[in-house]
C-alpha beads as a LAMMPS data file, in Angstrom:
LAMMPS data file: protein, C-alpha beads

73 atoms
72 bonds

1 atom types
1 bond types

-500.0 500.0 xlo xhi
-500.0 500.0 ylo yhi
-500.0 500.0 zlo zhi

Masses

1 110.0

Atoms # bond

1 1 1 -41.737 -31.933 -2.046
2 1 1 -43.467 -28.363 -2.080
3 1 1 -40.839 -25.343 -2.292
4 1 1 -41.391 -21.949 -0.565
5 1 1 -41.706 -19.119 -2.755
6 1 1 -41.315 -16.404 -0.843
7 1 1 -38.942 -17.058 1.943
8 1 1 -38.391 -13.995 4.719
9 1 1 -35.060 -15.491 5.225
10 1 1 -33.259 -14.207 1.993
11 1 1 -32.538 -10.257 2.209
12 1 1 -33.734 -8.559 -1.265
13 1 1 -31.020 -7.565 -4.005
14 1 1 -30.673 -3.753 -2.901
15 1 1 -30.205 -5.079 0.423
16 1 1 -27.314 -7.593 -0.512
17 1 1 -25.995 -5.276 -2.795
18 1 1 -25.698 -2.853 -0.153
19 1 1 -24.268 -5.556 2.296
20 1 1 -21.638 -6.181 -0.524
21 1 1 -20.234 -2.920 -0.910
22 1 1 -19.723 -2.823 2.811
23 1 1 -18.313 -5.434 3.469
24 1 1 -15.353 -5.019 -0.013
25 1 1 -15.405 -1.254 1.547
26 1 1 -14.239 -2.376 4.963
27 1 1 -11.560 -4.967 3.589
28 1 1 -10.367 -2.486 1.509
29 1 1 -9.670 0.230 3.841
30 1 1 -8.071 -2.789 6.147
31 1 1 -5.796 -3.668 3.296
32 1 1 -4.731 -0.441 2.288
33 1 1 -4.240 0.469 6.041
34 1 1 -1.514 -2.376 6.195
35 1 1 -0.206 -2.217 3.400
36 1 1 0.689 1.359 3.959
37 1 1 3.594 1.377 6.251
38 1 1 4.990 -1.859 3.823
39 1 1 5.056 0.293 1.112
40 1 1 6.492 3.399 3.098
41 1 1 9.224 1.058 4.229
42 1 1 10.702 -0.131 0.934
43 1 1 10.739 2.642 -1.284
44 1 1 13.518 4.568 -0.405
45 1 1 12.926 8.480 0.523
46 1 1 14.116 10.914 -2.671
47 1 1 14.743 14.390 -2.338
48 1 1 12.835 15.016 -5.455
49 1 1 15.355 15.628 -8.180
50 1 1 15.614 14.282 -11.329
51 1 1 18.200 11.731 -10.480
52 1 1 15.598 9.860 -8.908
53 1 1 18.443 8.500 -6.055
54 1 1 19.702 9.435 -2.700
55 1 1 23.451 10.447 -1.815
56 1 1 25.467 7.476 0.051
57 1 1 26.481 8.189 3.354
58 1 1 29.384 6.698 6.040
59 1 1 28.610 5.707 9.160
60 1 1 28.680 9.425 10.570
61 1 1 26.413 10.951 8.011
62 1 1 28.920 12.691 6.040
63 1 1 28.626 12.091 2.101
64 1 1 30.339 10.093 0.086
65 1 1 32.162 11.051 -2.926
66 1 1 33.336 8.859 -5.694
67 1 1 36.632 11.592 -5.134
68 1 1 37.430 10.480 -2.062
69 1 1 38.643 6.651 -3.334
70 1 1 41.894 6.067 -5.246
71 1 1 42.489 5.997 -8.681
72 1 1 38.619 7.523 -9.167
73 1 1 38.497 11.676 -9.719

Bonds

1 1 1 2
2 1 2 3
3 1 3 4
4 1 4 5
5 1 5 6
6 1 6 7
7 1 7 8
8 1 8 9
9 1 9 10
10 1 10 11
11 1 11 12
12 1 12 13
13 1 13 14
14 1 14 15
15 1 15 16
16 1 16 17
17 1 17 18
18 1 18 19
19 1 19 20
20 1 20 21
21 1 21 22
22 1 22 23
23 1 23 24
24 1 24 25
25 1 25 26
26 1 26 27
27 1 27 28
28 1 28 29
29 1 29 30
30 1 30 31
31 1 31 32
32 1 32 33
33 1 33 34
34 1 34 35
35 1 35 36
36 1 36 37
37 1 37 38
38 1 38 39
39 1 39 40
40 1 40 41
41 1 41 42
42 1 42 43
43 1 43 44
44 1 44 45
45 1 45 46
46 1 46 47
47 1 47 48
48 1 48 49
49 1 49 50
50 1 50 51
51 1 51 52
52 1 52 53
53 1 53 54
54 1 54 55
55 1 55 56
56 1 56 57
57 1 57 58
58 1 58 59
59 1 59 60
60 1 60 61
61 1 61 62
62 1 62 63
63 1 63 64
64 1 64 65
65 1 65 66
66 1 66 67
67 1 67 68
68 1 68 69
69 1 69 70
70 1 70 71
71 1 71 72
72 1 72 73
């Protein structure tokens, strides 16, 4: 059985190499496209302080203060 050594159908390694980076290039900005908006949606907003949380709110947007409750001041 007699093998081909040079065979046009395989591309050269700069070539592949090239095809490679592409291709991960092109998934990656896919991925990171999607998973954008995930990400955006569960990590809550902060305002930056060093608290690190964000105030709790009613159901008409007023604060809420641990004040307001009984027994709590």
């Amino acid at each position: 059985m007699a093998q081909l050594s040079g065979s046009s159908d395989v591309p050269d390694m700069g070539r592949r190499q090239f095809m490679n980076l592409l291709m991960v290039g092109t998934g990656m900005t896919t991925v990171l496209g999607a998973l954008y908006p995930v990400v955006k949606y569960f990590i809550p907003p902060s305002t930056g302080g060093s608290s690190g949380g964000v105030t709790a709110k009613d159901a008409l947007g007023n604060d809420v203060l641990v004040s307001d409750f009984p027994g709590k001041s």
